[in-house]
CHARMM internal coordinates of N, CA and C (Angstrom, degrees):
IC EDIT
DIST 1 N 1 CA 1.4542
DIST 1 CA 1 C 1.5242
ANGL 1 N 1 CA 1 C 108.31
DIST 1 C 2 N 1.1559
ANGL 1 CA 1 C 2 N 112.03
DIHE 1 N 1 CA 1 C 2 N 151.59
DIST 2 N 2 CA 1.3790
ANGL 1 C 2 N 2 CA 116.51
DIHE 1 CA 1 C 2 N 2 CA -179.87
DIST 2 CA 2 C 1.7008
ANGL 2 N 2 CA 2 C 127.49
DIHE 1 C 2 N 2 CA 2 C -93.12
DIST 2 C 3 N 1.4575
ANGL 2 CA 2 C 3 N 118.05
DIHE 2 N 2 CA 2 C 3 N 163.65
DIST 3 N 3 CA 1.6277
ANGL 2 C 3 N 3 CA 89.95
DIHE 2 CA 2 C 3 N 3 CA 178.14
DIST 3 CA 3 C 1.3771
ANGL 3 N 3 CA 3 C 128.85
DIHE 2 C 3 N 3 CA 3 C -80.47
DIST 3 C 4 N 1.8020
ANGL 3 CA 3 C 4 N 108.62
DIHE 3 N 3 CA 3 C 4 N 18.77
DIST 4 N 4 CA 1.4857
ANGL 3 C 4 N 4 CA 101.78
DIHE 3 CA 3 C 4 N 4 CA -169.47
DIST 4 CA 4 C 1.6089
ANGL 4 N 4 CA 4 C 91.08
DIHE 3 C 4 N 4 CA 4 C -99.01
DIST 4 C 5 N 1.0931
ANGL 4 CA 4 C 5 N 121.85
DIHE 4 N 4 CA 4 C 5 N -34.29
DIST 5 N 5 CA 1.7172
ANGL 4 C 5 N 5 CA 163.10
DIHE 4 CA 4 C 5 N 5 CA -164.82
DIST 5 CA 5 C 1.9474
ANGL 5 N 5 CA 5 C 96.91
DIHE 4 C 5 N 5 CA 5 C -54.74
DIST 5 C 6 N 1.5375
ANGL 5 CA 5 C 6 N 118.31
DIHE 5 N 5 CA 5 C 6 N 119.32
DIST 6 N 6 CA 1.2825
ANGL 5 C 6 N 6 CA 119.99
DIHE 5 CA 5 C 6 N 6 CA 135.92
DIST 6 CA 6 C 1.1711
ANGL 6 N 6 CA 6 C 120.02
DIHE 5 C 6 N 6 CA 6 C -127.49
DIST 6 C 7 N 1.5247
ANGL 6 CA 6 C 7 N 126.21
DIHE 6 N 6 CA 6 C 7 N 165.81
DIST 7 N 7 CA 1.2150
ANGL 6 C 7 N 7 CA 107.55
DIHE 6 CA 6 C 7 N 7 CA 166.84
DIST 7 CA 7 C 1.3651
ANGL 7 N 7 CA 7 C 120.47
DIHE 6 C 7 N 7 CA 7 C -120.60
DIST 7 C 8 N 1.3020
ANGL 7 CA 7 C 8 N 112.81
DIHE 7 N 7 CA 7 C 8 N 179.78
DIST 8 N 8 CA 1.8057
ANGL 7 C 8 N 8 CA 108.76
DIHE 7 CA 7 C 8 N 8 CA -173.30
DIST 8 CA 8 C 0.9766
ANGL 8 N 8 CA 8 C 124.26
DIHE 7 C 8 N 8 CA 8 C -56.60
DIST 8 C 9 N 1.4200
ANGL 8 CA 8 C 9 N 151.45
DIHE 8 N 8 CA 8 C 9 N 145.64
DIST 9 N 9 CA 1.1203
ANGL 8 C 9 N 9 CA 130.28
DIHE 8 CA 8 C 9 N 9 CA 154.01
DIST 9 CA 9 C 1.5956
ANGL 9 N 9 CA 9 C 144.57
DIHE 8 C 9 N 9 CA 9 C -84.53
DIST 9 C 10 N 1.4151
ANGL 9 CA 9 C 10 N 74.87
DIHE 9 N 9 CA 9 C 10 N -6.44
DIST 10 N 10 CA 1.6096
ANGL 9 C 10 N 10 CA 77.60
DIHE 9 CA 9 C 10 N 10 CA 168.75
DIST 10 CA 10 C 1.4571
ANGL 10 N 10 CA 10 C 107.67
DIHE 9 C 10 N 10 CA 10 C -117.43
DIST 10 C 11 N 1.8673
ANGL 10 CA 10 C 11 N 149.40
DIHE 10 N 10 CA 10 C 11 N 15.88
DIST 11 N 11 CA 1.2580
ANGL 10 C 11 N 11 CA 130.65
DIHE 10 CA 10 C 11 N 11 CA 117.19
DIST 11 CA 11 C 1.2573
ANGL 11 N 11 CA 11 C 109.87
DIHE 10 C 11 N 11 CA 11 C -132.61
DIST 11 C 12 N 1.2100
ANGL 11 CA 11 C 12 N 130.67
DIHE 11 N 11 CA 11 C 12 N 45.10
DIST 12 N 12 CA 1.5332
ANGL 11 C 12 N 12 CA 140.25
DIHE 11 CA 11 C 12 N 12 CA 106.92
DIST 12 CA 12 C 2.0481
ANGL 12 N 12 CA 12 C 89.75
DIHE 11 C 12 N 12 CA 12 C 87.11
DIST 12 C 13 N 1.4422
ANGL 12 CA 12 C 13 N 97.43
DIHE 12 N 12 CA 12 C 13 N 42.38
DIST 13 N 13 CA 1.8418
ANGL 12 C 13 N 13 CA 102.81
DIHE 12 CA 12 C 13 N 13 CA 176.53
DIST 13 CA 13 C 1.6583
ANGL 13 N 13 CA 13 C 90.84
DIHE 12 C 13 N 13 CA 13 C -104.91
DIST 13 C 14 N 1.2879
ANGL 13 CA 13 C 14 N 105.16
DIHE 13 N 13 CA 13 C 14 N 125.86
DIST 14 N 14 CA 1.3022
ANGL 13 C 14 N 14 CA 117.10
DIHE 13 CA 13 C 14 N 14 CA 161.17
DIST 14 CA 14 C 1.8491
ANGL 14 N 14 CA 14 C 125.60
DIHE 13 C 14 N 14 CA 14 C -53.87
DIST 14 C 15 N 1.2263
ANGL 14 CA 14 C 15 N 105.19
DIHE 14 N 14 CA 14 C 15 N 124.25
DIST 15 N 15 CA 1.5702
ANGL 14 C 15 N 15 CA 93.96
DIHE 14 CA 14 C 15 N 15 CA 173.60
DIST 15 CA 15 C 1.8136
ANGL 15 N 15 CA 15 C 116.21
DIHE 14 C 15 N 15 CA 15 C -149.92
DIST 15 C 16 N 1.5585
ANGL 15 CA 15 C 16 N 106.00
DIHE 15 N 15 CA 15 C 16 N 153.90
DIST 16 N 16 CA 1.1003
ANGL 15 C 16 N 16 CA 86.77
DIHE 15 CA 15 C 16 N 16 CA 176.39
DIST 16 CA 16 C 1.7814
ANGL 16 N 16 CA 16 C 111.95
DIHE 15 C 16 N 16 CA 16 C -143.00
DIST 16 C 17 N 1.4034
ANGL 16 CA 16 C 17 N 94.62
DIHE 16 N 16 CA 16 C 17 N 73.33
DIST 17 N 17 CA 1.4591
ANGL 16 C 17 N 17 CA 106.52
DIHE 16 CA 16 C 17 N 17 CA -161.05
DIST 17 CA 17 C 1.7088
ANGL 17 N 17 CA 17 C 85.83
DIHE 16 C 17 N 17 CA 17 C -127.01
DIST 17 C 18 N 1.3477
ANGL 17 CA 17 C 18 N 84.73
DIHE 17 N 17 CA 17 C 18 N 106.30
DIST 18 N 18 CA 2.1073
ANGL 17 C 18 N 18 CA 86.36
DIHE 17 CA 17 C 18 N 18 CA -178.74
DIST 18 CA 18 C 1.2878
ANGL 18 N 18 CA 18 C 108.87
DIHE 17 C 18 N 18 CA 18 C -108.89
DIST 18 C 19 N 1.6898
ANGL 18 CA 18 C 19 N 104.42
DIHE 18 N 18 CA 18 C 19 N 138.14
DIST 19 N 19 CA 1.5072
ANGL 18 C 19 N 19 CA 138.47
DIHE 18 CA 18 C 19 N 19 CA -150.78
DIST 19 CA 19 C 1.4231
ANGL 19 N 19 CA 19 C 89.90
DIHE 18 C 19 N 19 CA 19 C -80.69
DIST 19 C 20 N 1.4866
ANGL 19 CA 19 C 20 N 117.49
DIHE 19 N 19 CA 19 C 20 N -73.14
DIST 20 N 20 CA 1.4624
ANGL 19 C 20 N 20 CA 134.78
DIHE 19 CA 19 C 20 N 20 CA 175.17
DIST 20 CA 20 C 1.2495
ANGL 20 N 20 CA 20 C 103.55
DIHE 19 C 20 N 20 CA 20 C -141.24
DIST 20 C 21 N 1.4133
ANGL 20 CA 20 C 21 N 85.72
DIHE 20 N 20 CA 20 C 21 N -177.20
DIST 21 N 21 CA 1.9097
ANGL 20 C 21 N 21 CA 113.47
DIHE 20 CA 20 C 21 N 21 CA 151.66
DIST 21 CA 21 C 1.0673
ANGL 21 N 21 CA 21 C 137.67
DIHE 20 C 21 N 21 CA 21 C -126.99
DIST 21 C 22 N 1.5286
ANGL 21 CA 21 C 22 N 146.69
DIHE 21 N 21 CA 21 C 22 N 170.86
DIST 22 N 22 CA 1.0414
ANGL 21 C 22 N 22 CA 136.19
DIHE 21 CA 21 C 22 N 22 CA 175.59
DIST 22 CA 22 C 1.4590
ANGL 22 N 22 CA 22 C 119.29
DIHE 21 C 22 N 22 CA 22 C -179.34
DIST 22 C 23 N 1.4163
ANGL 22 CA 22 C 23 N 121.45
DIHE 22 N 22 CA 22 C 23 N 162.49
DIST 23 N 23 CA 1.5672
ANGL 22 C 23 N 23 CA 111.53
DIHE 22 CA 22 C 23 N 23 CA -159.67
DIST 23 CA 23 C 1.5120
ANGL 23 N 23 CA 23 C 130.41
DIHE 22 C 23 N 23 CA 23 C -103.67
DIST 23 C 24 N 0.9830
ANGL 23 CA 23 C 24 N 129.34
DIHE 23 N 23 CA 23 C 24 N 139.92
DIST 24 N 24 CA 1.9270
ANGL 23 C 24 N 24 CA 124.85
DIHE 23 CA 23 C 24 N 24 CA -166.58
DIST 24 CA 24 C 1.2690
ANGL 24 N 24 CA 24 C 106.17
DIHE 23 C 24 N 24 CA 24 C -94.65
DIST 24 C 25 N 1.1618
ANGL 24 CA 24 C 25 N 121.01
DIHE 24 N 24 CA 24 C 25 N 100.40
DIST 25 N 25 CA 1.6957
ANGL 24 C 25 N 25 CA 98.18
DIHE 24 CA 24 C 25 N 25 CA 178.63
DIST 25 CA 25 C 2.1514
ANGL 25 N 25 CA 25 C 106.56
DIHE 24 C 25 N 25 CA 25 C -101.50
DIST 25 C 26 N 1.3778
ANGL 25 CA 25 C 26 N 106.58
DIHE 25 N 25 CA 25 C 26 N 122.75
DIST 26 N 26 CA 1.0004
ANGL 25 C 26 N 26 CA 106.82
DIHE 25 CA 25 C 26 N 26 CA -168.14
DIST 26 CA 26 C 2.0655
ANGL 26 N 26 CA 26 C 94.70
DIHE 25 C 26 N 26 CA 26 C -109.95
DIST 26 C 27 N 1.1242
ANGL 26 CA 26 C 27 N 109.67
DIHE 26 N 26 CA 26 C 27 N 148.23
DIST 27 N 27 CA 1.2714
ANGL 26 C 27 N 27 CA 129.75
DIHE 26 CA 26 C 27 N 27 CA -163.52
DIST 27 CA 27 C 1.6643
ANGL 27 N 27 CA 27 C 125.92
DIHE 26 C 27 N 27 CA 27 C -139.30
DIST 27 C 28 N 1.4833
ANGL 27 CA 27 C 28 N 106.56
DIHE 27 N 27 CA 27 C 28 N 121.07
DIST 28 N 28 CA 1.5403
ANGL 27 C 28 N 28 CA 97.39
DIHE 27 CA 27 C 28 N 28 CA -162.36
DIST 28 CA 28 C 1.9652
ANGL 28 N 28 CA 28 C 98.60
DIHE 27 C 28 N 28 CA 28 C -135.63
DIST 28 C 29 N 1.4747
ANGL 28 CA 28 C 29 N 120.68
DIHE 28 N 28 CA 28 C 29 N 160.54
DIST 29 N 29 CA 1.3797
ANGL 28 C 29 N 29 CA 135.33
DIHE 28 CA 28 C 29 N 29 CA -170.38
DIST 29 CA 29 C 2.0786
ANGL 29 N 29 CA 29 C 98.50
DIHE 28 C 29 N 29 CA 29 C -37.10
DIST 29 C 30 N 1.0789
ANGL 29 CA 29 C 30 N 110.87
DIHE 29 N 29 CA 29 C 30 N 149.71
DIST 30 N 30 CA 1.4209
ANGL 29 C 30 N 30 CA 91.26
DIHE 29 CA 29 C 30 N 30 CA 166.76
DIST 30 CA 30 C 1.7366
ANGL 30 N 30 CA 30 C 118.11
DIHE 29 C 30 N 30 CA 30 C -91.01
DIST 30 C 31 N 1.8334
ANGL 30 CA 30 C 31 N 94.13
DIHE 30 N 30 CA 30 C 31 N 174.44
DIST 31 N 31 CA 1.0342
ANGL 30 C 31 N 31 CA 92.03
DIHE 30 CA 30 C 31 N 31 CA -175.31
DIST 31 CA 31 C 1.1710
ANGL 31 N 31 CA 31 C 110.00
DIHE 30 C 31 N 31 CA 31 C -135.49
DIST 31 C 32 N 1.6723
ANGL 31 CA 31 C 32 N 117.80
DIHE 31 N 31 CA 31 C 32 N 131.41
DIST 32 N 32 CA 2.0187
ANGL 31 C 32 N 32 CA 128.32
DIHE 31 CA 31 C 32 N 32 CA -179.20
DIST 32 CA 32 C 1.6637
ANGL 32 N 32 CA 32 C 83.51
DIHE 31 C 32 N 32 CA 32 C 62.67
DIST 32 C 33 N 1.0678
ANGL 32 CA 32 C 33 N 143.63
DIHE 32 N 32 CA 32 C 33 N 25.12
DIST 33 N 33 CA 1.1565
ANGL 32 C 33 N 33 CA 159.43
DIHE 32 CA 32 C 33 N 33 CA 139.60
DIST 33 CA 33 C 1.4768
ANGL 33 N 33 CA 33 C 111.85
DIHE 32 C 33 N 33 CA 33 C 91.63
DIST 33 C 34 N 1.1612
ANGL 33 CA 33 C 34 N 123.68
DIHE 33 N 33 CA 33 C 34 N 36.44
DIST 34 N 34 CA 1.2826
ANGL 33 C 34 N 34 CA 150.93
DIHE 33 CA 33 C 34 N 34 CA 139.51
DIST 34 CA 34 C 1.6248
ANGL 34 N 34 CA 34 C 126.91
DIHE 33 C 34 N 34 CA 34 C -49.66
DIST 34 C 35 N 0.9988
ANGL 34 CA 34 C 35 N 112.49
DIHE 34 N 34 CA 34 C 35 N 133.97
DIST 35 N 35 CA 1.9196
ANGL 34 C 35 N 35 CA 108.81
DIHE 34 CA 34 C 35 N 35 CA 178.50
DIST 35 CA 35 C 1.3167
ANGL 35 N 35 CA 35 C 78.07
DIHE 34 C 35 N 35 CA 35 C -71.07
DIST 35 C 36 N 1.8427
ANGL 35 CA 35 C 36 N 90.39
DIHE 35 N 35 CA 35 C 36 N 179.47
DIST 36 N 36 CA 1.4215
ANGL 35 C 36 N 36 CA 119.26
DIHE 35 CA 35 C 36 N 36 CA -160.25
DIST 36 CA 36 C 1.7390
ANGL 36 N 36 CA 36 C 88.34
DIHE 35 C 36 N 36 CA 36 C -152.36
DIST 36 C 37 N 1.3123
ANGL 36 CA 36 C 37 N 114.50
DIHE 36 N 36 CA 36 C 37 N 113.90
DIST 37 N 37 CA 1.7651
ANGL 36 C 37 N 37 CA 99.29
DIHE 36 CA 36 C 37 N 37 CA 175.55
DIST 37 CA 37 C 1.6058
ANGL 37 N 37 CA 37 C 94.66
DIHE 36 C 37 N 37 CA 37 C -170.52
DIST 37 C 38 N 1.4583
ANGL 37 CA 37 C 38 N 106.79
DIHE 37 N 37 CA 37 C 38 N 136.45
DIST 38 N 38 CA 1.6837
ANGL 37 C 38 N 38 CA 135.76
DIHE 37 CA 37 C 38 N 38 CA 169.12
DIST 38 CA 38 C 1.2690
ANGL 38 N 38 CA 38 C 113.12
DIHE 37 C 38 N 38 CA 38 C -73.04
DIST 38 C 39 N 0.9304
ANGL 38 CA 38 C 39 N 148.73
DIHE 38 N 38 CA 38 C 39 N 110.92
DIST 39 N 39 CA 1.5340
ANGL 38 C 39 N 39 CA 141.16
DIHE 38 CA 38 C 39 N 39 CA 160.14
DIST 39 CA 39 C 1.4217
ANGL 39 N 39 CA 39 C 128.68
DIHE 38 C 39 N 39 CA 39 C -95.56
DIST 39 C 40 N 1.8265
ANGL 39 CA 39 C 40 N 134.60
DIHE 39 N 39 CA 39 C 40 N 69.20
DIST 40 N 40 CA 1.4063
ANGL 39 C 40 N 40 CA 147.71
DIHE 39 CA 39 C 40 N 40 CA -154.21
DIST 40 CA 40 C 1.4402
ANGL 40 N 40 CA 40 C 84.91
DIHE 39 C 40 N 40 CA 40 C -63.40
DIST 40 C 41 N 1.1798
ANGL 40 CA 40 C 41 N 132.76
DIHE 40 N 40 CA 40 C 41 N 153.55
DIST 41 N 41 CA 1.8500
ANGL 40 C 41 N 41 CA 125.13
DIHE 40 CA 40 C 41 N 41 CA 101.00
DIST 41 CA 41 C 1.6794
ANGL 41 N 41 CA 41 C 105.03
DIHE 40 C 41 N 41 CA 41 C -79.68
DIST 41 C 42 N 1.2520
ANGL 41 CA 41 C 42 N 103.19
DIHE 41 N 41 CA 41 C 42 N 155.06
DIST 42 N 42 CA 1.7223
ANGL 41 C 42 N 42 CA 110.12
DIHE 41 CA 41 C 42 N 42 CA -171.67
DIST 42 CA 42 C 1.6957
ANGL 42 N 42 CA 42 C 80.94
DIHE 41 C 42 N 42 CA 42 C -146.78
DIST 42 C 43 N 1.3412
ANGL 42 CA 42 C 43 N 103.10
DIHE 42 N 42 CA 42 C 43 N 132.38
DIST 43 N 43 CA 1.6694
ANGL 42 C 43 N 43 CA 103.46
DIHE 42 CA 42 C 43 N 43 CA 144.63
DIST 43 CA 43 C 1.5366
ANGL 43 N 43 CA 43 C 121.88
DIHE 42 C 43 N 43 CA 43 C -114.27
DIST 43 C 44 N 1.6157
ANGL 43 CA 43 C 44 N 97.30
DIHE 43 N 43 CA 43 C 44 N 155.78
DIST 44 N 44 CA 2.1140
ANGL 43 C 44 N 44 CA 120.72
DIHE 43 CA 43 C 44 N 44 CA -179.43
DIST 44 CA 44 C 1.6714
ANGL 44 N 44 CA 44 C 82.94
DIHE 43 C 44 N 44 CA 44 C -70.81
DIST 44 C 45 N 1.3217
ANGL 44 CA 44 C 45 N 122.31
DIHE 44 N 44 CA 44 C 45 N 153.77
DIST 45 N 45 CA 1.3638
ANGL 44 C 45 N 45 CA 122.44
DIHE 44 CA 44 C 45 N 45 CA 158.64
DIST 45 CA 45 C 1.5712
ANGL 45 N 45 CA 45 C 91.66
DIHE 44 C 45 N 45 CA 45 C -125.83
DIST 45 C 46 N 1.1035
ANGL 45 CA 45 C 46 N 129.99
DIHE 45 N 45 CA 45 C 46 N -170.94
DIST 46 N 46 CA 1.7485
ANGL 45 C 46 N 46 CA 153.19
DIHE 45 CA 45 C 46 N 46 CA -160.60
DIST 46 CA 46 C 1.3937
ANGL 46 N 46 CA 46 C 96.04
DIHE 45 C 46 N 46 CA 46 C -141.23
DIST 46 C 47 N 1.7946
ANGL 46 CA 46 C 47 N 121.33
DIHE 46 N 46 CA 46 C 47 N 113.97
DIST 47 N 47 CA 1.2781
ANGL 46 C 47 N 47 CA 133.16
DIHE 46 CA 46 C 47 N 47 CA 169.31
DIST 47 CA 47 C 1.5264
ANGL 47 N 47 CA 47 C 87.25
DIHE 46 C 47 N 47 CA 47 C -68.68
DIST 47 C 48 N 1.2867
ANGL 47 CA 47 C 48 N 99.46
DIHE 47 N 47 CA 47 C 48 N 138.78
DIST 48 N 48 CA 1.2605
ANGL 47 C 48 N 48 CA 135.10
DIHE 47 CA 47 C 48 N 48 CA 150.25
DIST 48 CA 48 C 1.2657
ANGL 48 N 48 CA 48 C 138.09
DIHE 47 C 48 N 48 CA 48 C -63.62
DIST 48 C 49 N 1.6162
ANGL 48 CA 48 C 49 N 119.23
DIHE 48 N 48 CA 48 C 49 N -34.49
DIST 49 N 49 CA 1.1261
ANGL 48 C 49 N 49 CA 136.66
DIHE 48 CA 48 C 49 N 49 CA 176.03
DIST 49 CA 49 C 1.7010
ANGL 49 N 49 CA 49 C 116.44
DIHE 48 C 49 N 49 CA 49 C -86.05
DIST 49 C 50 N 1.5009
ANGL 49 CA 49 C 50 N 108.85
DIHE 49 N 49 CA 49 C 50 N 105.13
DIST 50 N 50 CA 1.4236
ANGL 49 C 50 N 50 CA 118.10
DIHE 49 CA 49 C 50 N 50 CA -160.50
DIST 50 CA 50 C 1.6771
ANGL 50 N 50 CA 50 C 111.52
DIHE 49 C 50 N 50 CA 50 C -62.47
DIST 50 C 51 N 0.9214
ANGL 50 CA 50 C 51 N 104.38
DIHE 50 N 50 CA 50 C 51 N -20.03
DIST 51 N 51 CA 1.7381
ANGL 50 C 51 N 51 CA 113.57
DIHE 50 CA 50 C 51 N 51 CA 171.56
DIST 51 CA 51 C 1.3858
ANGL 51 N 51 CA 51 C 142.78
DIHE 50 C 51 N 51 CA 51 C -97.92
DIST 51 C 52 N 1.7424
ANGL 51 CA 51 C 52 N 93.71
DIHE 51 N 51 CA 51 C 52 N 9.91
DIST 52 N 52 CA 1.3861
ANGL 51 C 52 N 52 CA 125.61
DIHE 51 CA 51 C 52 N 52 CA -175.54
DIST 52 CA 52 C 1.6357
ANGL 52 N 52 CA 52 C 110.45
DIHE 51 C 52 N 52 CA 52 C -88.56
DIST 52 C 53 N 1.6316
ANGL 52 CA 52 C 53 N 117.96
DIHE 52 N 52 CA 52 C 53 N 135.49
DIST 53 N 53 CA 1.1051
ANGL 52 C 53 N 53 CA 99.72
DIHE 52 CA 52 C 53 N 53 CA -157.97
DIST 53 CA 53 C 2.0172
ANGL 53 N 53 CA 53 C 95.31
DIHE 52 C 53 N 53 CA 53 C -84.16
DIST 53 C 54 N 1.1058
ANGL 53 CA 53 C 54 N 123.66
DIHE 53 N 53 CA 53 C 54 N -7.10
DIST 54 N 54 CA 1.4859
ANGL 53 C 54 N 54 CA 109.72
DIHE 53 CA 53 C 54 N 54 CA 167.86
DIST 54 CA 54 C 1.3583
ANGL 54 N 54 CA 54 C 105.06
DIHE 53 C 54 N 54 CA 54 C -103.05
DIST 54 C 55 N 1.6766
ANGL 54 CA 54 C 55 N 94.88
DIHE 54 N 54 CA 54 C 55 N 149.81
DIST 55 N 55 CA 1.3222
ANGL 54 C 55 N 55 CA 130.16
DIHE 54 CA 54 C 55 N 55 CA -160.65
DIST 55 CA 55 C 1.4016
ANGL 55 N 55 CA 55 C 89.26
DIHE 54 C 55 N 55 CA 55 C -89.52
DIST 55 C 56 N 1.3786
ANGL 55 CA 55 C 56 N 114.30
DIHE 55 N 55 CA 55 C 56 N -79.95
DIST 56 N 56 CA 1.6932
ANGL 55 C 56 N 56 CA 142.21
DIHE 55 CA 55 C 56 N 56 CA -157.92
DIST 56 CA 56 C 1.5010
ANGL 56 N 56 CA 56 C 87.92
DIHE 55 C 56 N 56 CA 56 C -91.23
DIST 56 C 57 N 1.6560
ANGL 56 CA 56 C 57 N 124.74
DIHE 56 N 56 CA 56 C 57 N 168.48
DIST 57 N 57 CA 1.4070
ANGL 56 C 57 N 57 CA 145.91
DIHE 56 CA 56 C 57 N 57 CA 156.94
DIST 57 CA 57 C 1.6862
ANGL 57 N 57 CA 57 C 100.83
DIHE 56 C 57 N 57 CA 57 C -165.31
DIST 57 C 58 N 1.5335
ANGL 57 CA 57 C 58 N 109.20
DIHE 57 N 57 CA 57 C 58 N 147.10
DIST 58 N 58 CA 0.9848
ANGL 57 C 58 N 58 CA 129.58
DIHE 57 CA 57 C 58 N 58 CA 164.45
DIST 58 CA 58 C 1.5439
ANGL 58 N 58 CA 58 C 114.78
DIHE 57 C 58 N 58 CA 58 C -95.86
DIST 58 C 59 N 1.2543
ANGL 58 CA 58 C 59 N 106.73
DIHE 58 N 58 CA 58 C 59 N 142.37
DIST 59 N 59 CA 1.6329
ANGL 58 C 59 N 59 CA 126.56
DIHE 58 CA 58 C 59 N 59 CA -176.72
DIST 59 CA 59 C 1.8475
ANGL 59 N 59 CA 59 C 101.12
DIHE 58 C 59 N 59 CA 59 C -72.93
DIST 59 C 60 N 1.3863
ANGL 59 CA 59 C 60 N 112.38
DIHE 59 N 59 CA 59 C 60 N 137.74
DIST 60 N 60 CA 1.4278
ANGL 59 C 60 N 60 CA 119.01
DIHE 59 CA 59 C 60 N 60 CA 171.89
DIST 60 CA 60 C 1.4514
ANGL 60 N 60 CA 60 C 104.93
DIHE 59 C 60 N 60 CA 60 C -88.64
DIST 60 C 61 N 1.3105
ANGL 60 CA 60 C 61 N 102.12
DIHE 60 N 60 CA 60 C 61 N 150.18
DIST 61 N 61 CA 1.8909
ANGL 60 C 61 N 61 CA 94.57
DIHE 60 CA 60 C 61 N 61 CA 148.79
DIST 61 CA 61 C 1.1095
ANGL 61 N 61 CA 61 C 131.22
DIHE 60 C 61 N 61 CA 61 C -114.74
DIST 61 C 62 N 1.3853
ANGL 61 CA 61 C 62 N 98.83
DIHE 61 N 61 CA 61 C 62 N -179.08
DIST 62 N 62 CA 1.9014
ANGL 61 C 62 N 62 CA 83.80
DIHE 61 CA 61 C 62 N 62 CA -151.29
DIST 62 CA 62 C 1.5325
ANGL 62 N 62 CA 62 C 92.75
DIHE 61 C 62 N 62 CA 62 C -94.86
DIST 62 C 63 N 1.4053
ANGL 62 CA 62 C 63 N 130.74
DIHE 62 N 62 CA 62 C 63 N 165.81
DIST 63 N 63 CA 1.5248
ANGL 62 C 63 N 63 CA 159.20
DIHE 62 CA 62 C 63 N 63 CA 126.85
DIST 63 CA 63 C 2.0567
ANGL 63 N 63 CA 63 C 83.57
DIHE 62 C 63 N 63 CA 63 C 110.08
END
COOR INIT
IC SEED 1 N 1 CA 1 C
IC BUILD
């Protein structure tokens, strides 16, 4: 697979035709009293597979 490339997860067709994007903000206790915050971009991609019951899917990240 490529790095533009995910695939569905629920029938697993590769695609790389992106729907949008949009941002994750993940957030944790502070620290030495500092914020603590993740900032993703993630993109929706468009299943490909016309008989698939999702339309849209969002990209995971990895680890």
């Amino acid at each position: 697979m490529r790095s533009g490339e995910q695939c569905c997860p629920a029938c697993s067709v590769s695609s790389r035709r992106v729907h949008s994007r949009y941002q994750r903000r993940l957030a944790d206790l502070p620290v030495a009293g500092r914020l603590v915050e993740l900032c993703l971009t993630v993109r929706r991609f468009f299943c490909l597979n016309t008989v698939c019951e999702m339309r849209t899917f969002v990209e995971q990240s990895s680890g």
